[in-house]
C-alpha positions in Angstrom: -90.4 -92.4 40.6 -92.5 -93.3 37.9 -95.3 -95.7 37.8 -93.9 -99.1 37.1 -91.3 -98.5 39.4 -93.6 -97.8 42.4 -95.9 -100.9 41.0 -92.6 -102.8 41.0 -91.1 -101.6 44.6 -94.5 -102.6 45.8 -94.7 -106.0 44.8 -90.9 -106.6 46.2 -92.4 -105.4 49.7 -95.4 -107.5 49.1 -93.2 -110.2 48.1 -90.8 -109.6 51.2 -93.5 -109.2 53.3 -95.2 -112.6 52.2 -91.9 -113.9 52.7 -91.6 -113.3 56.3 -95.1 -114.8 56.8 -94.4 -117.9 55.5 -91.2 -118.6 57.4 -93.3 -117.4 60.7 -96.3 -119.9 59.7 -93.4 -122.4 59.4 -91.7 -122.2 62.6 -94.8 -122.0 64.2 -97.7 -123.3 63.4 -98.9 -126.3 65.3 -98.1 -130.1 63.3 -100.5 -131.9 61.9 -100.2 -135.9 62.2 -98.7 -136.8 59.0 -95.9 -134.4 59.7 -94.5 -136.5 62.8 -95.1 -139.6 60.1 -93.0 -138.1 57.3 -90.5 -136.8 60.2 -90.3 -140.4 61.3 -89.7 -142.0 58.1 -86.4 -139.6 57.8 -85.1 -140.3 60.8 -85.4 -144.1 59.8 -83.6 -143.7 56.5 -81.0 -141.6 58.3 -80.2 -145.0 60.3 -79.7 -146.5 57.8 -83.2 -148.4 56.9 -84.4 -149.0 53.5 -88.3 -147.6 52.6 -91.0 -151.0 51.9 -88.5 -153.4 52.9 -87.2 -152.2 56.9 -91.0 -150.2 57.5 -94.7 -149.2 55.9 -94.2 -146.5 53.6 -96.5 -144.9 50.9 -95.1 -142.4 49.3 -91.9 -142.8 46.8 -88.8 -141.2 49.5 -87.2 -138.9 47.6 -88.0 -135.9 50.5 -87.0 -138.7 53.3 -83.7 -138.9 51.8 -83.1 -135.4 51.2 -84.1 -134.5 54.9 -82.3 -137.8 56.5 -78.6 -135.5 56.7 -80.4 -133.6 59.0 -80.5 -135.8 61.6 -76.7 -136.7 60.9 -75.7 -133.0 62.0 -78.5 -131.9 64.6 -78.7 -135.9 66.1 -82.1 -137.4 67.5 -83.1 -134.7 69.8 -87.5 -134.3 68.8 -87.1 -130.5 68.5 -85.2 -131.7 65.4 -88.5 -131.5 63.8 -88.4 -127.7 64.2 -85.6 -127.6 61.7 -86.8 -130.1 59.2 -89.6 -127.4 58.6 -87.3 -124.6 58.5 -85.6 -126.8 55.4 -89.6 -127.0 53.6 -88.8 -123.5 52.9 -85.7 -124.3 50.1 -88.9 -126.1 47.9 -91.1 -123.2 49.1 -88.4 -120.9 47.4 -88.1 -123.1 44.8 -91.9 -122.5 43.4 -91.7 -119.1 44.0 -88.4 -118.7 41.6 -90.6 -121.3 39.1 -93.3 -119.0 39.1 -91.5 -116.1 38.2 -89.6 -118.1 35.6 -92.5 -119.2 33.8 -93.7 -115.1 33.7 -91.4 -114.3 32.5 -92.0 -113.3 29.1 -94.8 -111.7 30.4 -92.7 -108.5 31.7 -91.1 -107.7 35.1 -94.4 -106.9 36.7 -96.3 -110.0 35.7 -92.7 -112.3 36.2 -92.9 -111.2 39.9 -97.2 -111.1 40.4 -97.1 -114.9 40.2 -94.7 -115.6 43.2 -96.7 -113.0 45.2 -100.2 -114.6 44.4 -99.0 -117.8 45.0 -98.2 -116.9 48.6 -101.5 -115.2 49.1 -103.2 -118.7 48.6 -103.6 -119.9 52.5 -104.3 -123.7 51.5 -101.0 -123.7 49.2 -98.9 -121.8 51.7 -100.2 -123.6 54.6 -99.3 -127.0 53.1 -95.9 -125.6 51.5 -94.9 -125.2 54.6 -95.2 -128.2 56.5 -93.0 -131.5 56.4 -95.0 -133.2 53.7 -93.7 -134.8 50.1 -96.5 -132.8 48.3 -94.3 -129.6 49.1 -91.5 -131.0 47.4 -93.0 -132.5 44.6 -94.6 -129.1 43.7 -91.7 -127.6 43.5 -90.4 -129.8 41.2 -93.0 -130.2 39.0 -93.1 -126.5 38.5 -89.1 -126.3 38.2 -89.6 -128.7 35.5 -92.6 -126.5 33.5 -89.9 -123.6 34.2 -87.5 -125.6 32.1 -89.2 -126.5 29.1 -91.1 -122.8 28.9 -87.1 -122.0 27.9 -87.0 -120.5 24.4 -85.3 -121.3 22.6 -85.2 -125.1 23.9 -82.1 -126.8 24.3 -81.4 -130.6 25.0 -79.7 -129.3 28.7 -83.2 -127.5 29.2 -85.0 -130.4 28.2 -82.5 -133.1 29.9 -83.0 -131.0 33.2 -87.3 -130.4 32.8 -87.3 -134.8 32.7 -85.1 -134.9 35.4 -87.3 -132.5 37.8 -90.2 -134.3 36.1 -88.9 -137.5 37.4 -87.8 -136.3 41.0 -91.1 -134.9 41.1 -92.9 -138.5 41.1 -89.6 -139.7 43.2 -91.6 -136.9 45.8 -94.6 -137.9 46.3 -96.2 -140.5 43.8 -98.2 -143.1 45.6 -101.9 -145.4 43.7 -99.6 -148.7 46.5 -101.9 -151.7 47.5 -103.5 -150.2 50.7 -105.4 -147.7 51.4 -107.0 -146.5 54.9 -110.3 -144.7 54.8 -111.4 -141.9 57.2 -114.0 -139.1 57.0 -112.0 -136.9 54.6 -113.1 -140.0 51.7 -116.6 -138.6 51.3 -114.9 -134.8 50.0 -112.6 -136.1 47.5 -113.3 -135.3 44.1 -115.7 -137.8 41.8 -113.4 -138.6 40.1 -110.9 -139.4 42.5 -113.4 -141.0 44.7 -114.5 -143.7 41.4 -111.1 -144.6 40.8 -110.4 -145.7 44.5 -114.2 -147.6 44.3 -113.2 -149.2 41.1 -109.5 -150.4 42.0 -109.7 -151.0 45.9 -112.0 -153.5 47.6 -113.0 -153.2 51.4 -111.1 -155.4 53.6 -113.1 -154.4 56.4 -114.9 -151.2 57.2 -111.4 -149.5 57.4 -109.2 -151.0 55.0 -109.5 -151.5 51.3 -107.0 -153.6 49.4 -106.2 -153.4 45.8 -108.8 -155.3 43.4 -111.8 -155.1 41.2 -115.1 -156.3 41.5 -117.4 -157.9 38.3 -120.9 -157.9 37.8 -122.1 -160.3 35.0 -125.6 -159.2 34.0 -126.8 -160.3 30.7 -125.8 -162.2 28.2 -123.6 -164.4 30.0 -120.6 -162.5 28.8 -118.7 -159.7 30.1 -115.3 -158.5 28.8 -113.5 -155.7 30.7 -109.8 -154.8 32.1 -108.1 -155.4 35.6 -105.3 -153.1 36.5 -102.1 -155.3 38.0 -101.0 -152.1 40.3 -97.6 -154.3 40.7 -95.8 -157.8 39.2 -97.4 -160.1 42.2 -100.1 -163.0 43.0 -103.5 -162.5 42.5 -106.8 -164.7 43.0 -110.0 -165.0 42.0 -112.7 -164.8 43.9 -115.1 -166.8 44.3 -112.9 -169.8 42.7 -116.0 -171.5 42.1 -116.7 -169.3 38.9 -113.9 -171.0 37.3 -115.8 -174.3 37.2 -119.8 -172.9 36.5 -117.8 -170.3 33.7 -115.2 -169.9 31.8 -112.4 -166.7 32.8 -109.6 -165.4 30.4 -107.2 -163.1 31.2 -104.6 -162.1 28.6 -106.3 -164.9 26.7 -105.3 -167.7 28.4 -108.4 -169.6 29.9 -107.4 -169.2 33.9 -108.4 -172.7 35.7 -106.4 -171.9 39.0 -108.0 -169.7 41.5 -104.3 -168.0 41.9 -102.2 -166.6 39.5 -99.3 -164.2 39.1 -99.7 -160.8 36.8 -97.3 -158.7 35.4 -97.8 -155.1 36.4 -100.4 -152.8 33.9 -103.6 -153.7 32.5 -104.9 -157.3 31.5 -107.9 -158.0 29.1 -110.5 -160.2 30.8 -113.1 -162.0 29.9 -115.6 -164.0 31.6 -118.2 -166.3 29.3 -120.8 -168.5 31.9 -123.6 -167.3 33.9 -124.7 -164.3 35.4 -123.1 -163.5 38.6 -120.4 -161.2 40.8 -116.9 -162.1 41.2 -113.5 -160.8 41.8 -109.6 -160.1 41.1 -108.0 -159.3 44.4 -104.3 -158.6 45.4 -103.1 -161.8 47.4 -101.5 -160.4 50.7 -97.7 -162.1 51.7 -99.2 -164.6 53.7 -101.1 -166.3 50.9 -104.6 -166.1 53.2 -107.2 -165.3 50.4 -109.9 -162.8 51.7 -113.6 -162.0 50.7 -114.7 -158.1 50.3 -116.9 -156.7 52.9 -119.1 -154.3 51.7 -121.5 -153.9 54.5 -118.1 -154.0 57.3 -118.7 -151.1 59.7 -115.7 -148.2 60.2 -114.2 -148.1 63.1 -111.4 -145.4 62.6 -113.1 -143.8 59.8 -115.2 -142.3 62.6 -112.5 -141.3 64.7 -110.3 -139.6 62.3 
């Protein structure tokens, strides 16, 4: 047997082997809380209730709906759970057969490296294969690279990369007008951590809702941008600033403390004296609330 051969027979044990690991690490592995969440959330759809209008949800369903038969053929016994995860290893397939496709140009050995590094990463194979959108979504997002990397390109290659492309976000997209915070909040990456600073306001020391926060220091002008993250009502706040300054959004002067913006990005504009206001998301009820700042956690320190 020559060389390649023996470099080839050992990366299909490796890959086998790998294989077997995962599957174990899925059947077994102890849940983490999310999982009974995302669990839940099937089992809801596969009664028949509808995501954001019957219950809280904030991920786009895509992987509730694909798991929801499952409870239609194995009924509402919990060790149903057991075989959810035994069905997070399809996408878990799914990336390894992306992986390979995207190497492929790179010669058999290389095509079939990828899949077999990609298992040896413990953080990625950990979360592949649990009951979580991200595994999904992966999968799909790579299955969609592995379509457009086909050369020559086609319109049915590119038709199906935008329609993995689009299931992907249908998987797992969230940046929803909630957010809880919890100890993991100080790890997240600068820039990740500036967005959710910028765009969500504390509530109280737990909860942030979605809004931006103005400083006018000099000049008595400012002229920035606030980010509608969905067609709804919106306030200002204080409402006081309306009458010692003048506020323009879109360019129309705003002289009621609520207003309704269409979803994306508004030009604003404040002209009057220096001082801090706000645009915040108006909850359902209509209350109008005032950021807290200097709120204390209370489940930030338990979880």
């Amino acid at each position: 047997m020559t060389d390649a051969r023996w470099a080839r027979a050992g990366l299909g044990l490796g890959l086998l082997g790998l294989g077997v690991l995962a599957a174990r690490l899925a059947l077994h592995k102890a849940f983490s809380i999310d999982e009974f969440q995302y669990a839940h959330a099937a089992w809801l759809v596969s009664k028949g209730q509808v995501p954001y209008r019957d219950f809280f949800e904030v991920h786009f369903p895509l992987v509730y709906q694909a798991l929801a038969p499952m409870f239609w053929l194995l009924g509402d016994s919990p060790r149903g759970v057991l075989a959810l995860r035994a069905a997070m290893l399809v996408p878990l397939l799914g990336s390894c057969v992306a992986v390979a496709a995207l190497n492929r140009r790179e010669g058999r050995g290389v095509r079939w490296l990828g899949p077999v590094l990609l298992l040896s990463l413990v953080p990625f194979t950990r979360f592949a294969t649990e009951l979580r959108p991200d595994a999904l979504s992966t999968a799909l997002f790579l299955g969609a690279l592995a379509a457009l990397s086909v050369r020559p390109g086609t319109r049915w290659s590119g038709f199906v990369a935008g329609l993995a492309y689009v299931a992907a976000l249908w998987a797992s997209q969230k940046d929803c007008v909630l957010r809880v915070d919890d100890l993991r909040t100080s790890g997240l990456p600068p820039g990740l951590r500036g967005f959710l600073d910028t765009h969500y306001q504390p509530y109280d020391g737990d909860l942030f809702l979605w809004g931006q926060r103005y400083d006018v220091t000099t000049g008595d002008r400012l002229e920035d941008r606030f980010r509608a993250v969905r067609q709804g009502r919106y306030f200002v706040e204080p409402a006081s600033v309306l009458d010692t300054g003048a506020l323009f959004i879109d360019g129309q002067r705003v002289t009621q403390a609520e207003l309704v913006l269409e979803r994306g990005e508004h030009p604003v504009r404040y002209e009057g004296p220096a001082q801090r206001f706000h645009l915040l998301w108006l909850p359902r009820d209509g209350q109008r609330w005032t950021p807290r700042p200097d709120a204390r956690p209370t489940y930030s320190r338990l979880f």
